[in-house]
N, C-alpha and C positions, 0 to 999 in steps of 0.2 A: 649728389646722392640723396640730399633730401626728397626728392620725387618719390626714389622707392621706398624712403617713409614713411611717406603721406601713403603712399599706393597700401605696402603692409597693413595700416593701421585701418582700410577701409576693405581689402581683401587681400591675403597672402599669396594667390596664387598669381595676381597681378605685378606683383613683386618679385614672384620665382620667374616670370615670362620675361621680364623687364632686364632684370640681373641675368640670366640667359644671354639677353641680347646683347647685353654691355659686354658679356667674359666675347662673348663670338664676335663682334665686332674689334675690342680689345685684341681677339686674335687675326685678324684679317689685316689692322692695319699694321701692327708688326712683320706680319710675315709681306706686307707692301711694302713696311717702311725696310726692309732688310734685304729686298730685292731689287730698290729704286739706290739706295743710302751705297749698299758694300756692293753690289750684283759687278760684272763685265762690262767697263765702256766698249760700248757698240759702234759709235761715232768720234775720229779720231779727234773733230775740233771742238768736243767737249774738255779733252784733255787741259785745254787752254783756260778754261773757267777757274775765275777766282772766288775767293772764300769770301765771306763778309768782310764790306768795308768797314771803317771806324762810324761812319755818320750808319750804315744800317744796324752797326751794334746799337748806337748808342737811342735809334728806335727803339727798338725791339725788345730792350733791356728794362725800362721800366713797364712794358707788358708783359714782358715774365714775369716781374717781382708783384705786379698785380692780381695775376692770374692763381700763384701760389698764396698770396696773401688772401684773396677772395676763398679759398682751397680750404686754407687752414684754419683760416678764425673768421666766418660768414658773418657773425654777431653784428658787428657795427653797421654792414649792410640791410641785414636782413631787418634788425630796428630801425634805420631811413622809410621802409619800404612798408612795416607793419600796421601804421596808422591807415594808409588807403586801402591794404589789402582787408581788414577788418571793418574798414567803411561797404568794400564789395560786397564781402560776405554776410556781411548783415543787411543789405540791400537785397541780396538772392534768396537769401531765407527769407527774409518778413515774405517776400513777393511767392515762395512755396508756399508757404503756411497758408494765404490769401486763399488760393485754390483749391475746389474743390476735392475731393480725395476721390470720389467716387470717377469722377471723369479725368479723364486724359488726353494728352494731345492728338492722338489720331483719333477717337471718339468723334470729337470737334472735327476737327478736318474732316471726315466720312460725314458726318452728320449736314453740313453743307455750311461751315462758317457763320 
């Protein structure tokens, strides 16, 4: 959800379109995951299928506790990641600033490169 942070603080109505999409997709895949999860076996030699084994728990189990830990406290991650993302952005802006104001990219392009 930081996206529709960044999106807020640059336009709100980017953030209502956004947040929109997440409650509606939120709602799509519950009403998939409630129809695939508890619905009618339709196929009897499904009945046969077994639950997780011990070795796919014991996958899957440290990507959940990851997943929820990235969830709840992003901090540790998102300082790994701060130093290049602030290298970018200050590469993108000097390289703004550089150009003209008056001209813009399709200008140029029409104009003949």
């Amino acid at each position: 959800f930081l996206i529709l942070l960044g999106a807020f603080k640059w336009d709100w109505r980017f953030s209502v379109l956004g947040t929109t999409g997440i409650v509606l997709g939120a709602i799509y895949m519950l009403w998939a995951y409630q129809r695939v999860m508890f619905g009618p076996l339709n196929k009897p030699e499904n009945k046969a299928l077994k639950d997780l084994s011990i070795r796919e728990i014991f996958v899957l189990t440290p990507i959940a506790i990851m997943i929820f830990v990235m969830g709840i406290y992003p901090k540790p991650f998102l300082e790994r990641i701060e130093p290049s993302v602030n290298s970018l952005i200050h590469t993108k802006f000097s390289q703004t600033i550089k150009q003209d104001d008056s001209e813009n990219v399709l200008s140029r392009y029409f104009r003949g490169r």
